[in-house]
DRENTORMI-335329 format. One line per 5 residues: number of its first residue (from 1); for each residue z, x, y of C-alpha. Coordinates in nm, 4 decimals. Each point is the difference from the previous one (the first is absolute). Layout:
residues N
NUM) Z X Y  ...
//
This chain:
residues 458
1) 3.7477 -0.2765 0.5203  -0.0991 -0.2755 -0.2441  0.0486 -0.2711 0.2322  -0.1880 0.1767 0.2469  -0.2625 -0.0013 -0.2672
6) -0.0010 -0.3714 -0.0694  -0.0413 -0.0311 0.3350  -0.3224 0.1856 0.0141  -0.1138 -0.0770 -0.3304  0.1703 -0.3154 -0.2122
11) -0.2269 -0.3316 0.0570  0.0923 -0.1926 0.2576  0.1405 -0.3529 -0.1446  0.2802 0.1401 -0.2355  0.0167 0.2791 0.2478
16) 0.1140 -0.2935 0.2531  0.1749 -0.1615 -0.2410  0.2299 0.2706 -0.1104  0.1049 0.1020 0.3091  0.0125 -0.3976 0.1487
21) 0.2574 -0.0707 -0.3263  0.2606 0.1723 0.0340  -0.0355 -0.0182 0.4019  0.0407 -0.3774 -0.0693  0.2780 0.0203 -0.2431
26) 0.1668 0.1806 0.2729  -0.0736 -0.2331 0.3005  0.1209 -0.2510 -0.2562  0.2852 0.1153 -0.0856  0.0653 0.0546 0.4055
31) -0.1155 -0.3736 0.0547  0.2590 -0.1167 -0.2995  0.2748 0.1814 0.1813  -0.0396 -0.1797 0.2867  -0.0490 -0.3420 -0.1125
36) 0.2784 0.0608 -0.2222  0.2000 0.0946 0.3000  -0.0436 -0.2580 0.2241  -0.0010 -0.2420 -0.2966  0.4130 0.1852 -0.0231
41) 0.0593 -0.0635 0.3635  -0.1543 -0.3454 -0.0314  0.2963 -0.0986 -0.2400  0.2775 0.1471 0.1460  0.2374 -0.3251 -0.0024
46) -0.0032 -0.1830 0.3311  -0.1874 0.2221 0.2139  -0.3001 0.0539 -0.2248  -0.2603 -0.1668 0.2117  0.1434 0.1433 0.3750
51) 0.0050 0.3530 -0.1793  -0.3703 -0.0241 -0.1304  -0.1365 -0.1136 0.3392  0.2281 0.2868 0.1474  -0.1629 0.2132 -0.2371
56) -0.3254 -0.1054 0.1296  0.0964 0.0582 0.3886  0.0401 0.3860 -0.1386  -0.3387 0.0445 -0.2097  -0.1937 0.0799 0.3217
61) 0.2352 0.2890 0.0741  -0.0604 0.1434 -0.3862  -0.3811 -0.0793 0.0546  0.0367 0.2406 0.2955  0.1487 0.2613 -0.1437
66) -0.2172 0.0283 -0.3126  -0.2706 -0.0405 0.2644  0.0722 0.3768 0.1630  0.0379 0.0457 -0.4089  -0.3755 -0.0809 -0.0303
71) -0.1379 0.1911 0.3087  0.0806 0.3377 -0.1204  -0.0228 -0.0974 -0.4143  -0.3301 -0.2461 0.0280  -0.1340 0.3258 0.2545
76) 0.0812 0.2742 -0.1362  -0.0860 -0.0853 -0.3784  -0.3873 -0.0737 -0.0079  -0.0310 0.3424 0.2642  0.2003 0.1907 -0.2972
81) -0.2002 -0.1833 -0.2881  -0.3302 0.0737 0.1946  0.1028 0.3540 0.0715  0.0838 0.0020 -0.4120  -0.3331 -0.0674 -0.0482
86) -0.1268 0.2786 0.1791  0.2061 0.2738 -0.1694  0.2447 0.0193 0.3031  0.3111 0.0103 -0.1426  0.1663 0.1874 0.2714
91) -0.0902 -0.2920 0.2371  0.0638 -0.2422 -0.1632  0.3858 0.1935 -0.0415  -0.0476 0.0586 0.3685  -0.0258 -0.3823 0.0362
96) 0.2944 -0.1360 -0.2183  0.2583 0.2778 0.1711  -0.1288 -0.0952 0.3574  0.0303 -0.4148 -0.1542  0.3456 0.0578 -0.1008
101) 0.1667 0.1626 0.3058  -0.1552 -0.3074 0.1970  0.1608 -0.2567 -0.2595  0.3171 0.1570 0.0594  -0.0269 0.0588 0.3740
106) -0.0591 -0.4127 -0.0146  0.2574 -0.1324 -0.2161  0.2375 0.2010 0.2922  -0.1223 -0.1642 0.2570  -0.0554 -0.3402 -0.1449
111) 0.3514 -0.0255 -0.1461  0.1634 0.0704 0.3551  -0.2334 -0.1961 0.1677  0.0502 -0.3595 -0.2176  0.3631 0.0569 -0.0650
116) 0.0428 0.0320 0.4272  -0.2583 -0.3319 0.0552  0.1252 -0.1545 -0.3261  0.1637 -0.3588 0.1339  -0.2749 -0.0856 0.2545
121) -0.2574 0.1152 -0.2246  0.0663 -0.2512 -0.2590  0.0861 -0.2566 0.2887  -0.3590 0.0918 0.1070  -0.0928 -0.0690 -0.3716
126) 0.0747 -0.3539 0.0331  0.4171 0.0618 -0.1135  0.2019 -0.3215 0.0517  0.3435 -0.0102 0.0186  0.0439 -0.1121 -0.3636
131) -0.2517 0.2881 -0.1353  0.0996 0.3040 0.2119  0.3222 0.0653 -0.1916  -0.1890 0.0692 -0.3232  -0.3189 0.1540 0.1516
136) 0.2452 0.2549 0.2417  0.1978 0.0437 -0.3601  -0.3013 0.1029 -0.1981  -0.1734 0.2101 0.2501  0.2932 0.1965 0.0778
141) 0.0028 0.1592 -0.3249  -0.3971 -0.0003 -0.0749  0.0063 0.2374 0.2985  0.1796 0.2607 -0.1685  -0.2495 0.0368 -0.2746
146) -0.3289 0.0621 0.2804  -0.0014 0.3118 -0.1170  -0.1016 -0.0664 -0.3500  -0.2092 -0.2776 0.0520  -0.2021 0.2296 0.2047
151) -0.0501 0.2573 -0.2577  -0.0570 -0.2379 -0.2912  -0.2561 -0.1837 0.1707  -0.1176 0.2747 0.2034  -0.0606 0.2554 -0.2836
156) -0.0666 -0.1513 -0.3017  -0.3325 -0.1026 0.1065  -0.0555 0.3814 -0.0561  0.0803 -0.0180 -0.3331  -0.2745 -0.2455 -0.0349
161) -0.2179 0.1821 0.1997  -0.0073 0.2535 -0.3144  -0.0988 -0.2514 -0.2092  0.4050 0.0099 -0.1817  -0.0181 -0.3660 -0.0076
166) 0.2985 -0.0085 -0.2794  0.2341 0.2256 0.2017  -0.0526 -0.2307 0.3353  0.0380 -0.3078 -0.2426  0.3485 0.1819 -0.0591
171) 0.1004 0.0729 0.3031  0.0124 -0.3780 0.0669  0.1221 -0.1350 -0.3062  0.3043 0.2723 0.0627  0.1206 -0.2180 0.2922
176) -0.1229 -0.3145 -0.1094  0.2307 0.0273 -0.3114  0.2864 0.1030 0.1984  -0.0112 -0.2410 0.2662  -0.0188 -0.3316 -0.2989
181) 0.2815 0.1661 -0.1679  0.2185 0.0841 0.3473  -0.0738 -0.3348 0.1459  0.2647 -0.2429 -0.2189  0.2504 0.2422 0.0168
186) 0.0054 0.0413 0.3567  -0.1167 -0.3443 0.1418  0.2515 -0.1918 -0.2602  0.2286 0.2051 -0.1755  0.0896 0.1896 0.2937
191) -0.0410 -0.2523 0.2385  -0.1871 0.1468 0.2679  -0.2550 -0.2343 0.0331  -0.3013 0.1107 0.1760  0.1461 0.2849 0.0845
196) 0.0225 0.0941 -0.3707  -0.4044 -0.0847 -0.0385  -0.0182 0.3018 0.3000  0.1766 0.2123 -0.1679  -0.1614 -0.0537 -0.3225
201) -0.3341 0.0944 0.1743  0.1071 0.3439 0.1445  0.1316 0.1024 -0.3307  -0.2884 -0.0612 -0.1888  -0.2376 0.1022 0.3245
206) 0.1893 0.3428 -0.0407  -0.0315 0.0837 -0.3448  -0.3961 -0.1128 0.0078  -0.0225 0.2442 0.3326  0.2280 0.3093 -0.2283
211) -0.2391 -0.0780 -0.2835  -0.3633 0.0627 0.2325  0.1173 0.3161 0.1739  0.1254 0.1614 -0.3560  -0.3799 -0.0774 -0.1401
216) -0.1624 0.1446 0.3405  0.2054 0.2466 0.0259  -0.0709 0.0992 -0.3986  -0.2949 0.1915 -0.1772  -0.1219 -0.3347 -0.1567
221) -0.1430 -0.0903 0.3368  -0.3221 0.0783 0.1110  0.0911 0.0358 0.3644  0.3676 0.1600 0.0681  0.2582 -0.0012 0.2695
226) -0.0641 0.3656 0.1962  0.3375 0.0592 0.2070  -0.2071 0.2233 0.2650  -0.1961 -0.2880 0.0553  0.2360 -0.2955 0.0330
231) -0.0765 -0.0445 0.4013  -0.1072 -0.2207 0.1916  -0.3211 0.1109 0.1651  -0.3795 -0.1147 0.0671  -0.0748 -0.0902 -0.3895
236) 0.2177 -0.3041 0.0471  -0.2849 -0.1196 0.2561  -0.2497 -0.0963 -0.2284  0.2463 -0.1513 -0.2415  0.1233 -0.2026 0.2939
241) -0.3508 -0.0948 0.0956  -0.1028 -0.1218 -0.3659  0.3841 -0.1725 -0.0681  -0.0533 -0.2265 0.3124  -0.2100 -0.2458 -0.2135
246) 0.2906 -0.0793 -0.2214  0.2314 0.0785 0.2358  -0.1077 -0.2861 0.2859  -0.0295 -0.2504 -0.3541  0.2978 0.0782 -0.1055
251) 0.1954 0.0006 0.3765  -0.2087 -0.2992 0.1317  0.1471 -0.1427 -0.3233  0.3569 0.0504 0.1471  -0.1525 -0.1961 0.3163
256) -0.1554 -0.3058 -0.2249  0.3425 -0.0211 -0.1460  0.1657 -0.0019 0.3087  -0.2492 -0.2872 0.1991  0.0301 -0.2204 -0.3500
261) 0.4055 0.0302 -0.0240  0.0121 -0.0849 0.3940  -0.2903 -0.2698 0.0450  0.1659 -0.1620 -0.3658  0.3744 0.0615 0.1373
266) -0.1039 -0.1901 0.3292  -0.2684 -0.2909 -0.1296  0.2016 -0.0553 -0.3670  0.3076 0.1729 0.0049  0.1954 0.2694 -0.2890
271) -0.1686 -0.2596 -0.2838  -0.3277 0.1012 0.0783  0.1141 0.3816 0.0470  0.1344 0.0030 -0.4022  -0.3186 -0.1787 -0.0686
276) -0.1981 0.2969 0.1723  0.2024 0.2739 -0.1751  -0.0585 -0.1858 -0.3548  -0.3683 -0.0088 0.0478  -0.0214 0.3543 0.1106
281) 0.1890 0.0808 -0.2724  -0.2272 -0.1706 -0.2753  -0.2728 0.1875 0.1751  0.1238 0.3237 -0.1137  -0.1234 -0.1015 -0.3523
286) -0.3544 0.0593 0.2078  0.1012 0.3199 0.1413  0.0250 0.1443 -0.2981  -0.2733 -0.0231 -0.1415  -0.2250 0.0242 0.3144
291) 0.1776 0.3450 0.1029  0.0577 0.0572 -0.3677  -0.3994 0.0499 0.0061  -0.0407 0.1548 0.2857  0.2046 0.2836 -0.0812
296) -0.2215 0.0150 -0.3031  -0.3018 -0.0269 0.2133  0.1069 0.2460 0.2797  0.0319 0.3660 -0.1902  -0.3563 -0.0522 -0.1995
301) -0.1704 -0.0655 0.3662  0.1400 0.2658 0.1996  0.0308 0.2797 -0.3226  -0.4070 -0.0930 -0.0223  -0.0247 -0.0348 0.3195
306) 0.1200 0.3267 0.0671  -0.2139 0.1573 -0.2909  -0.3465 -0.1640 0.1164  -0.0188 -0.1991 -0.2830  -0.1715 -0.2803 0.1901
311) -0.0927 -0.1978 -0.2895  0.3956 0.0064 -0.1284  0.0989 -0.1463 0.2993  -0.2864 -0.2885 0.0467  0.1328 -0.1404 -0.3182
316) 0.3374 0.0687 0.0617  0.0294 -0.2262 0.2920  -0.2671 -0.2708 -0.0766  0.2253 -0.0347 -0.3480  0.3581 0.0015 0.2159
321) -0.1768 -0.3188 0.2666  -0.0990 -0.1603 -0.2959  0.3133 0.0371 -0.2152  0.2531 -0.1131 0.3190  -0.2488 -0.2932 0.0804
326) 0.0289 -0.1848 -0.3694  0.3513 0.0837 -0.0905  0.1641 -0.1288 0.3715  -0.1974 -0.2683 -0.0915  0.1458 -0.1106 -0.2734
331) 0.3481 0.0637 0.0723  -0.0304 -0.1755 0.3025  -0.1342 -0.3247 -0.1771  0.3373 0.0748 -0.2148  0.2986 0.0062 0.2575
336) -0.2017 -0.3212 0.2048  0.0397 -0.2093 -0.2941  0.3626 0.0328 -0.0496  0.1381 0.0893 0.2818  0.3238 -0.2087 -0.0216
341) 0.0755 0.2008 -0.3357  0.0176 0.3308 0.1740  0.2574 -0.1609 0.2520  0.2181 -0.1453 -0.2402  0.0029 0.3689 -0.1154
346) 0.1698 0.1012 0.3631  0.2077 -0.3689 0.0765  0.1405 -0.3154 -0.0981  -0.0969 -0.1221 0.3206  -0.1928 -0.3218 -0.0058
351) -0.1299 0.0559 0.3569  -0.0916 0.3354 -0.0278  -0.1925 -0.0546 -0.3053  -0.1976 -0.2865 0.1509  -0.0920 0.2485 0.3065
356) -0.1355 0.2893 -0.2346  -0.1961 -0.2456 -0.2605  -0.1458 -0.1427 0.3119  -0.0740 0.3280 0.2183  -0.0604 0.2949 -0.2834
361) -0.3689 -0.1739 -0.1113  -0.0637 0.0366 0.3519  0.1389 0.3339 0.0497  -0.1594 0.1293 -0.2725  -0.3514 -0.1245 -0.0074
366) -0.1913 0.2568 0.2067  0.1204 0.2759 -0.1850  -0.2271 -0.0059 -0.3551  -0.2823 0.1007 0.2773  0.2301 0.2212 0.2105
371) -0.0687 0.2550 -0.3279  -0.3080 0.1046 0.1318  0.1918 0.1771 0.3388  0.2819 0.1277 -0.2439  -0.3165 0.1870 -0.1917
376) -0.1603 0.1143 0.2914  0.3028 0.0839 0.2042  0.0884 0.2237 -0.3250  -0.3376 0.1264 -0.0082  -0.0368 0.1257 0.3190
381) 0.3646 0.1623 0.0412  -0.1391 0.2061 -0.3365  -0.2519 0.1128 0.1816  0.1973 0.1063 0.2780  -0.1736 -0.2401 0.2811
386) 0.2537 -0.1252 0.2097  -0.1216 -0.1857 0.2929  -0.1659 -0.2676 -0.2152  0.2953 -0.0154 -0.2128  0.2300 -0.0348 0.2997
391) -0.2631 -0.2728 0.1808  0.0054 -0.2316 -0.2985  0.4258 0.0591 -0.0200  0.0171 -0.1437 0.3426  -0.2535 -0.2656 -0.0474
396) 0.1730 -0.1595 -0.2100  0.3465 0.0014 0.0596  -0.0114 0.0811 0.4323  -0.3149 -0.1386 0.1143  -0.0052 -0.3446 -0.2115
401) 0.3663 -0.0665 -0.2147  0.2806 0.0587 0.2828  -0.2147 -0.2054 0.2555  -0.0971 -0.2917 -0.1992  0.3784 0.0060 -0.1149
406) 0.0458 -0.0832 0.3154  -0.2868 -0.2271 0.0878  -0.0500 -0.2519 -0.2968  0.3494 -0.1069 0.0052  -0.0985 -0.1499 0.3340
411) -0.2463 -0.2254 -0.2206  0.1405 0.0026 -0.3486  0.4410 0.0570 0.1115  0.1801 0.1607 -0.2662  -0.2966 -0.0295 -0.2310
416) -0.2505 0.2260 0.2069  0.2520 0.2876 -0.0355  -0.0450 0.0107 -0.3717  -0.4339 -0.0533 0.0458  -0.0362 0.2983 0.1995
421) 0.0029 0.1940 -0.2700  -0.2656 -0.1144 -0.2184  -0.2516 -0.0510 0.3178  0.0675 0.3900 0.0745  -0.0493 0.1145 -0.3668
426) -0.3094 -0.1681 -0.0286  -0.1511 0.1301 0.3556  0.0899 0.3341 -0.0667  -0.1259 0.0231 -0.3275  -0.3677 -0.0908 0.0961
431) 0.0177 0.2561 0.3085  0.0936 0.2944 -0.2285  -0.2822 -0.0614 -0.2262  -0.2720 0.0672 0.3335  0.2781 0.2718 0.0771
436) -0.0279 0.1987 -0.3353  -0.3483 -0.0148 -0.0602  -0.0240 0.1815 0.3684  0.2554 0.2146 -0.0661  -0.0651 0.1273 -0.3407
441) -0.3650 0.0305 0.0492  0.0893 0.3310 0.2332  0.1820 0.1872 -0.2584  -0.1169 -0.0824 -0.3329  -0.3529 0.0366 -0.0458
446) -0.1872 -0.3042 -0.1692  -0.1364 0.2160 -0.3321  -0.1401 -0.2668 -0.1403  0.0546 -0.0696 -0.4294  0.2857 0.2122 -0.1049
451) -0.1100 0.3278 -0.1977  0.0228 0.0285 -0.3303  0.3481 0.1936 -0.0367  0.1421 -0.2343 0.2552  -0.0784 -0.2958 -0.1718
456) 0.1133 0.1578 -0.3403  0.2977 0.0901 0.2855  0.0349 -0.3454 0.1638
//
């Protein structure tokens, strides 16, 4: 109940703050695991480069399982947080039971499914001969952990949802821990390679999963497993509806990946695949932070949201834009003036580390700007507004980054492949700012100054 009253009642900045912290020490810890494990697989004696880029040929089939991850978690959370805020407890129950049978229905389905397709999938994801040994090796076992991936990711956005930022940061740092510790034993003192990183990863995948069902299931949460109600029925449709934003991001991520590791396989060959999978892998030092503060961002707009606090919300989001805008900023201008650093951090490779300290400034420089569609996109999933949400997902990444993948290497060769993404960050990010003001101007009414309790609130 006290987070619920923070929520409601603590002032906004250390209100953002304390529940951004420990959401970023968690997507930190997540990002160090793995950087740390491809930086494992990168040394592995002979093979290191050939495993990394087979690494890389796999990431889009992870990004597409976490994706089905996000469309029930990144759904169902803000409808329970903004049914929290109304007093409903017993929907917002309704909602994490209905959430959960889904997640499990999917991990089924998705684990038969990939482990059928699994050899031409990964051909399909730009596999050569020399990298589909160690990407067929790696996803063989990941596959066996779907299940827990899908309930860590899937549920532990309700844990935030509560405002329990600590126990979610847990929940992460659990497997995070794990997986740093597992990883030497079983990539090099075991020998198993890149099958050893897989296994790693399902071990600590299952004890973060064991660790989020005991809390939900507990009295310490404020919404509980209810047995009777673990079905899958109608609830799951809005969840689906409001998880397609994230969902389409994060699956038309699995896509991106896939175009870049075929258009670089074909125009540059497996060199310019490890480069991709290094700079991808320095951006997770941005993805933490960015969805670090959005999960910070997301409970205080929908809990408000839900409670009619207008005012709570207004500054809530205009502070979240703002906040994402300066610090991707600045960490941007960071990693584009050293890029070769971060890729001595992956290989020894003198080619390879000419191709990133050319290509990541380039990579890289629309996204300081692209913080003002992470803010709104956050902003209007918290307010449960989906179609806008989902528009500006496919904007970016299906209208204008597959395409000019496609088109500007026509002009630019190998080169274009790497500026497609900066021209689609930029584009997108002015569009959702014409987007949000239409869209939020419908369902949060323009009060003017904030009251006197909700700036003594804010």
């Amino acid at each position: 109940m006290d987070a619920q009253k923070d929520l409601a009642n603590k002032p906004i900045i250390p209100l953002v703050f304390s529940l951004a912290g420990p959401a970023i020490v968690a997507q930190a810890a997540n990002a160090l695991y793995t950087i740390v494990d491809r930086l494992f697989i990168a040394h592995i004696p002979e093979v290191g480069d050939m495993a990394i880029a087979g690494i890389g040929i796999c990431f889009p089939v992870t990004i597409a399982v976490s994706a089905f991850a996000l469309l029930i978690g990144s759904g169902g959370a803000p409808l329970a947080s903004i049914a929290l805020g109304k007093g409903d407890v017993r929907g917002a129950e309704r909602i994490l039971s209905t959430s959960t049978a889904t997640l499990i229905a999917i991990s089924l389905t998705l684990t038969v499914l990939l482990e059928l397709t699994k050899e031409p999938v990964l051909r399909a994801f730009g596999a050569s001969d020399h990298t589909l040994p160690y990407a067929s090796d790696f996803l063989s076992v990941y596959l066996l952990g779907t299940l827990f991936v899908q309930i860590t990711l899937g549920l532990n956005t309700f844990i935030s949802a509560q405002g329990k930022a600590i126990v979610a940061m847990v929940s992460v740092l659990i497997g995070a821990g794990i997986s740093v510790i597992l990883d030497p034993i079983f990539i090099f003192w075991l020998d198993m390679g890149v099958r050893g990183a897989a296994m790693a990863n399902v071990i600590s995948q299952f004890l973060s999963a064991a660790w989020i069902v005991a809390f939900l299931a507990s009295p310490r949460s404020a919404i509980r497993y209810r047995s009777a109600r673990m079905t899958i029925n109608r609830t799951v449709l809005p969840v689906l509806a409001l998880g397609a934003s994230p969902f389409v991001m994060q699956l038309t991520e699995c896509a991106i990946n896939v175009v870049f590791n075929s258009q670089l396989s074909r125009l540059g060959g497996d060199d310019y695949v490890a480069a991709m999978t290094i700079i991808t892998s320095t951006m997770q030092l941005i993805y933490v932070v960015n969805n670090g503060l959005q999960q910070g961002l997301q409970p205080v707009i929908s809990y408000n949201y839900g409670a009619r606090n207008y005012a709570r919300v207004r500054y809530a989001y205009r502070l979240g834009i703002g906040l994402l805008l300066v610090v991707m900023s600045a960490m941007v201008t960071v990693i584009a003036m050293v890029p070769e650093s971060f890729a001595r951090l992956f290989t020894a490779d003198d080619g390879i580390i000419a191709i990133v300290g050319s290509m990541m400034p380039l990579f890289v420089c629309g996204w300081g700007i692209f913080g003002i569609q992470c803010g709104v996109q956050c902003t209007l999933v918290g307010l449960g507004l989906a179609k806008p949400s989902l528009f500006l997902a496919i904007l970016r990444k299906i209208i204008l980054l597959i395409p000019l993948a496609f088109i500007l290497p026509h002009f630019m060769g190998v080169v274009g492949v790497f500026a497609a993404e900066p021209i689609s960050d930029i584009t997108s990010a002015v569009v959702s700012v014409f987007v949000f003001r239409h869209a939020v101007a419908r369902v949060v009414p323009r009060t003017g100054a904030l009251t006197e309790a909700a700036s003594q609130a804010a």
